[in-house]
N, CA, C and O atoms as CSV, one atom per row, in Angstrom:
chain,resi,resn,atom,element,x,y,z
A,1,UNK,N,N,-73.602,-1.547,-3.644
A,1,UNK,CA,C,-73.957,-0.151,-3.462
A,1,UNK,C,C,-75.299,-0.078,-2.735
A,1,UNK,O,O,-76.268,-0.755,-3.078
A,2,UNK,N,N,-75.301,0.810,-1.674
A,2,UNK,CA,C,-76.692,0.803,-1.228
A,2,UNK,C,C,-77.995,1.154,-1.917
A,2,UNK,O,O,-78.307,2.079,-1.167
A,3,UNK,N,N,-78.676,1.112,-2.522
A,3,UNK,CA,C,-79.669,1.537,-3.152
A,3,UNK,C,C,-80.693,2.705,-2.992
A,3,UNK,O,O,-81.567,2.873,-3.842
A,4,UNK,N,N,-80.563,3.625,-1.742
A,4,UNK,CA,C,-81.257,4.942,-1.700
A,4,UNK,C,C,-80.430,6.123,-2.042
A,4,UNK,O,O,-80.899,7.260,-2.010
A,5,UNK,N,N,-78.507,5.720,-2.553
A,5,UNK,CA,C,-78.433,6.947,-2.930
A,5,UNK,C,C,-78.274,6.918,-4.184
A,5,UNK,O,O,-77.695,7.896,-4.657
A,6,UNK,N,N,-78.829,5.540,-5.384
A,6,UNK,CA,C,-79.125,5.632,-6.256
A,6,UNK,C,C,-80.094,7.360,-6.852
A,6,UNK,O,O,-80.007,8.062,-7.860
A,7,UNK,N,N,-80.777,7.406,-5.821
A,7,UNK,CA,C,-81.697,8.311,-5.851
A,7,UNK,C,C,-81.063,9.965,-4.886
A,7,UNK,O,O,-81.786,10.950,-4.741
A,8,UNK,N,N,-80.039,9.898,-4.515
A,8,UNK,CA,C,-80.094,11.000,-4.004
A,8,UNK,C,C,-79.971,12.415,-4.534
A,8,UNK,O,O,-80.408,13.509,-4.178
A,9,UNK,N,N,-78.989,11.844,-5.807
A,9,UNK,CA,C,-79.345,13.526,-6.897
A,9,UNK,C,C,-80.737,14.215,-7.105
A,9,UNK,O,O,-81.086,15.388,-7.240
A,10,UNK,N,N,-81.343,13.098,-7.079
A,10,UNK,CA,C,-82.892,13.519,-7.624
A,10,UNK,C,C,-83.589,14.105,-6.067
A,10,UNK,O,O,-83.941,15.281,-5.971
A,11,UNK,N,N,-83.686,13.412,-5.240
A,11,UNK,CA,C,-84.143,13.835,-4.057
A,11,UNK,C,C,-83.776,15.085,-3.891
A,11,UNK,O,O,-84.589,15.993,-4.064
A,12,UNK,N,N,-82.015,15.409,-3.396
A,12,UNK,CA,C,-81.359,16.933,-3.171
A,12,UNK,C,C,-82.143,17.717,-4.118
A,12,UNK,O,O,-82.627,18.759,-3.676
A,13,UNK,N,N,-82.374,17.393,-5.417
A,13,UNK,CA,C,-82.650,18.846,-6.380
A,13,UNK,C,C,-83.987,18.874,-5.835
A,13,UNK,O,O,-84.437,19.770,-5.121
A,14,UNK,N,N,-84.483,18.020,-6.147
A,14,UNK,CA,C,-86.277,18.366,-5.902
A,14,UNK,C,C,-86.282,18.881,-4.415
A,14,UNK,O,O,-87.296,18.310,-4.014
A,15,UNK,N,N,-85.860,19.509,-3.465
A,15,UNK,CA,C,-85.132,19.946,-2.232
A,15,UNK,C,C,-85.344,21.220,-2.220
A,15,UNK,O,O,-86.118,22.062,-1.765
A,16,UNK,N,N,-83.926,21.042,-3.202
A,16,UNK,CA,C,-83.519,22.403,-3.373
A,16,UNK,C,C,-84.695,23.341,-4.534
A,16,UNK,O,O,-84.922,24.548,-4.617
A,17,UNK,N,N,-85.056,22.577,-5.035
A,17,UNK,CA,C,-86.051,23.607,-6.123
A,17,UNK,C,C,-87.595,23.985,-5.116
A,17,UNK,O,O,-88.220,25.046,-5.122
A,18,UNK,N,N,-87.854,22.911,-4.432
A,18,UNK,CA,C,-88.379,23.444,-3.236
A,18,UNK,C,C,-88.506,24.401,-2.426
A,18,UNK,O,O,-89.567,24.811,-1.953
A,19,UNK,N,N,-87.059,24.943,-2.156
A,19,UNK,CA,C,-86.594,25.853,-1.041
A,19,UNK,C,C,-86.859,26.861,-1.786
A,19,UNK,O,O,-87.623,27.763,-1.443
A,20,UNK,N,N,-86.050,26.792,-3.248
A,20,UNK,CA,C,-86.207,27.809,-4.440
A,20,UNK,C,C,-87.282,28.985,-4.535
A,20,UNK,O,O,-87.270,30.216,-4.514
A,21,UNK,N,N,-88.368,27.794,-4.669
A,21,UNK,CA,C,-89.947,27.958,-4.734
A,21,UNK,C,C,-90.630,28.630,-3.423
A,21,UNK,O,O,-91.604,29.383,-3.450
A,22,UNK,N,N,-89.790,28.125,-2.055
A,22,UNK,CA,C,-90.420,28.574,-1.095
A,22,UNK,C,C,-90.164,30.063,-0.601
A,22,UNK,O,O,-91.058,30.756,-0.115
A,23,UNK,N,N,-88.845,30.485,-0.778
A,23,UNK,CA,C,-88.286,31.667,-0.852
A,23,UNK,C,C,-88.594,32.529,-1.452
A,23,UNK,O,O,-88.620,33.685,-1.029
A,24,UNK,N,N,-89.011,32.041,-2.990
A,24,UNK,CA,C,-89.657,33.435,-3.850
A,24,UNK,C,C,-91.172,33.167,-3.347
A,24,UNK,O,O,-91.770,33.503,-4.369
A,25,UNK,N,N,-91.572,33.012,-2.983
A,25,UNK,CA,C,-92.892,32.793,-2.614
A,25,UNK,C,C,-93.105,33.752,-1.298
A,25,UNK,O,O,-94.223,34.142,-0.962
A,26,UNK,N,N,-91.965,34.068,-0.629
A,26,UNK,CA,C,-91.841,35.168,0.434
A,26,UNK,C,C,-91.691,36.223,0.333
A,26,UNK,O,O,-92.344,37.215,0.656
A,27,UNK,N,N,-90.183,35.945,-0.456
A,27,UNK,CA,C,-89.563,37.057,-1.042
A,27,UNK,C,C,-90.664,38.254,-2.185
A,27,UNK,O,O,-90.925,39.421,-1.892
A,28,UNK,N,N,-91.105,37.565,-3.383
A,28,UNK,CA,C,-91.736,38.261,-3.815
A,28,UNK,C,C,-92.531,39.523,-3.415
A,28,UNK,O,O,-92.216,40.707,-3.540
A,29,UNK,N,N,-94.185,38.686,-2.655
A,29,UNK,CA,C,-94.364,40.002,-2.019
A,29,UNK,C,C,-93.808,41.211,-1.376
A,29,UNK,O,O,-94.129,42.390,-1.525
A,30,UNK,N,N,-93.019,40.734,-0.722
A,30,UNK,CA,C,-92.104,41.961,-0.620
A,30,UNK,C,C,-91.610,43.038,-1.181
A,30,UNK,O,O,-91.713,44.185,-0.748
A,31,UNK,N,N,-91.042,42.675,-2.195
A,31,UNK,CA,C,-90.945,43.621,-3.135
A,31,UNK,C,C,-91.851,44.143,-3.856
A,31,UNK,O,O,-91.836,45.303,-4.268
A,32,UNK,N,N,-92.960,43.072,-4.118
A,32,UNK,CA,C,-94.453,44.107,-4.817
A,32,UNK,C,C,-94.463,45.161,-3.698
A,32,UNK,O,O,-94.114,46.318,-3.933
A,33,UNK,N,N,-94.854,44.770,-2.512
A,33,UNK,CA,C,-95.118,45.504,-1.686
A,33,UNK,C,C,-94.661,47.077,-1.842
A,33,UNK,O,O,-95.234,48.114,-2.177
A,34,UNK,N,N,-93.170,46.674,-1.374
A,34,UNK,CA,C,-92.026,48.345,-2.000
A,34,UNK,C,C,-92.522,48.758,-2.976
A,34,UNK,O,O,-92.818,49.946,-2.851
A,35,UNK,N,N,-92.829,48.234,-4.166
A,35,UNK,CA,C,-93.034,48.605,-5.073
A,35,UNK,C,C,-94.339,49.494,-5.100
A,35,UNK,O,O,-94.494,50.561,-5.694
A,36,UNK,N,N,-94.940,49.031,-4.576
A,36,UNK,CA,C,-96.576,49.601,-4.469
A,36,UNK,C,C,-96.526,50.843,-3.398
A,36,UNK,O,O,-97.144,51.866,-3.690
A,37,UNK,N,N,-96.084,50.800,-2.646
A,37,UNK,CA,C,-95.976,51.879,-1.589
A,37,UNK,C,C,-95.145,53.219,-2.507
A,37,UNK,O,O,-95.560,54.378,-2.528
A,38,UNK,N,N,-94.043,52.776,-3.141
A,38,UNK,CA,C,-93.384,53.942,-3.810
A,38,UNK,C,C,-94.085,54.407,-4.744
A,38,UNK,O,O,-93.851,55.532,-5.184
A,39,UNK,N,N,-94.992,53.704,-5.186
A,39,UNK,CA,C,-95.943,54.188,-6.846
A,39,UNK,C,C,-97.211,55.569,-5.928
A,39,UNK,O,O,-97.556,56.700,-6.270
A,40,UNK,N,N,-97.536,54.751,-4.776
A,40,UNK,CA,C,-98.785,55.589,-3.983
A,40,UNK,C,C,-97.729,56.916,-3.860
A,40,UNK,O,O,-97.984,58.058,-4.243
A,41,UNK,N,N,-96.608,56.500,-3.290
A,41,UNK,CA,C,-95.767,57.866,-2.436
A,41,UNK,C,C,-95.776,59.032,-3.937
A,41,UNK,O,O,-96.381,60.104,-3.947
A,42,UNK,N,N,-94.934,58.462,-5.127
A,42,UNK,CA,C,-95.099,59.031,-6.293
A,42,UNK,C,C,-96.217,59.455,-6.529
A,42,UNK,O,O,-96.028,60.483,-7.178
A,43,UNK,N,N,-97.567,59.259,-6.371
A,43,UNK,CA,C,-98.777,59.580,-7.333
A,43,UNK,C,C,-99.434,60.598,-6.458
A,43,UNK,O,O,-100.237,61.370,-6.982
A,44,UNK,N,N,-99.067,60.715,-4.640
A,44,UNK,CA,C,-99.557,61.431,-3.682
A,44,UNK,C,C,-98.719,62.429,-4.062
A,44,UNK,O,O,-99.299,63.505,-3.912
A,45,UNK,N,N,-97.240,62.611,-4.632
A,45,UNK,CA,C,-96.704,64.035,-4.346
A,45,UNK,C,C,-97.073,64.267,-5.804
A,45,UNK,O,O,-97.239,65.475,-5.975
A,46,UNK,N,N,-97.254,63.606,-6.860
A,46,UNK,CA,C,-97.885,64.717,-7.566
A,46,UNK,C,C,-99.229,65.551,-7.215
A,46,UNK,O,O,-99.545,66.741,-7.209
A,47,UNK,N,N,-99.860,64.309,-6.925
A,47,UNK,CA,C,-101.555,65.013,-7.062
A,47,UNK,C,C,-100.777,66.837,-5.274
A,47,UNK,O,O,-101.529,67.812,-5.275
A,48,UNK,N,N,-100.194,66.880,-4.769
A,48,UNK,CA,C,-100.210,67.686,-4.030
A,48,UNK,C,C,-99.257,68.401,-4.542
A,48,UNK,O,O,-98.858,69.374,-3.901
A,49,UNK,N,N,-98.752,68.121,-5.648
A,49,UNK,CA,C,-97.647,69.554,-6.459
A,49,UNK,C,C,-96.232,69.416,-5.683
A,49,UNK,O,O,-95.596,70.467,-5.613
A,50,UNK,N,N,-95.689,68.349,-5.132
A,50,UNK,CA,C,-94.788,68.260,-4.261
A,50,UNK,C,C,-93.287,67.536,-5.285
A,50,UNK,O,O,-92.085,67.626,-5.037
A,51,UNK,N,N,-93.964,66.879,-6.388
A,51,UNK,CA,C,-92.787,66.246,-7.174
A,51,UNK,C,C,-92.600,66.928,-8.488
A,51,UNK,O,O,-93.519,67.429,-9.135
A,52,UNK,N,N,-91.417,66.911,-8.814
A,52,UNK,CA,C,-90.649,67.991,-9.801
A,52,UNK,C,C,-89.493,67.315,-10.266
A,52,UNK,O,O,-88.622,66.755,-9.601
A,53,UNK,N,N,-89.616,67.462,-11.703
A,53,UNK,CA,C,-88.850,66.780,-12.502
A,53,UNK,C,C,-87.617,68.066,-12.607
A,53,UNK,O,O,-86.552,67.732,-13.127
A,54,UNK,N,N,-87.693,68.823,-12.351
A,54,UNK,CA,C,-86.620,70.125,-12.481
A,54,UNK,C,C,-85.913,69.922,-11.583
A,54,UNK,O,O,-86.397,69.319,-10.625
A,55,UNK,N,N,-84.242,70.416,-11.525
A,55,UNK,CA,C,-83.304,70.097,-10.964
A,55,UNK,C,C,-82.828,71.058,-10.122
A,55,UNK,O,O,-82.056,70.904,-9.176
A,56,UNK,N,N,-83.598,72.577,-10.731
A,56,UNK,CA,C,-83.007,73.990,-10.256
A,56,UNK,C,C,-84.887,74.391,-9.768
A,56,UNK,O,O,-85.492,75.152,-10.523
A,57,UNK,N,N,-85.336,74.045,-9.014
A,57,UNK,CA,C,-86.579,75.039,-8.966
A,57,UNK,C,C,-86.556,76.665,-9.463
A,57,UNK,O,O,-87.576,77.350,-9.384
């Protein structure tokens, strides 16, 4: 048997948990991001009387 794919399960995962890692590491901000922009958008239409929890003005 050749002896480096003794090791290749271990190599692929540590790879793949890599990629894992590298992706949410992108991904994340992103979504804080959205997240943060919709909280400002929310907190601007209150402070200007623009958001309303009523369904029927």
């Amino acid at each position: 048997m050749i002896p480096q794919f003794e090791f290749a399960v271990f190599v692929w995962t540590s790879y793949a948990i890599f990629a894992i890692i590298v992706a949410w590491q992108i991904f994340q901000p992103i979504l804080r991001r959205r997240r943060l922009e919709a909280e400002i958008r929310e907190e601007l239409a209150l402070s200007q009387g623009e958001y309303s929890n009523d369904p029927h003005p």
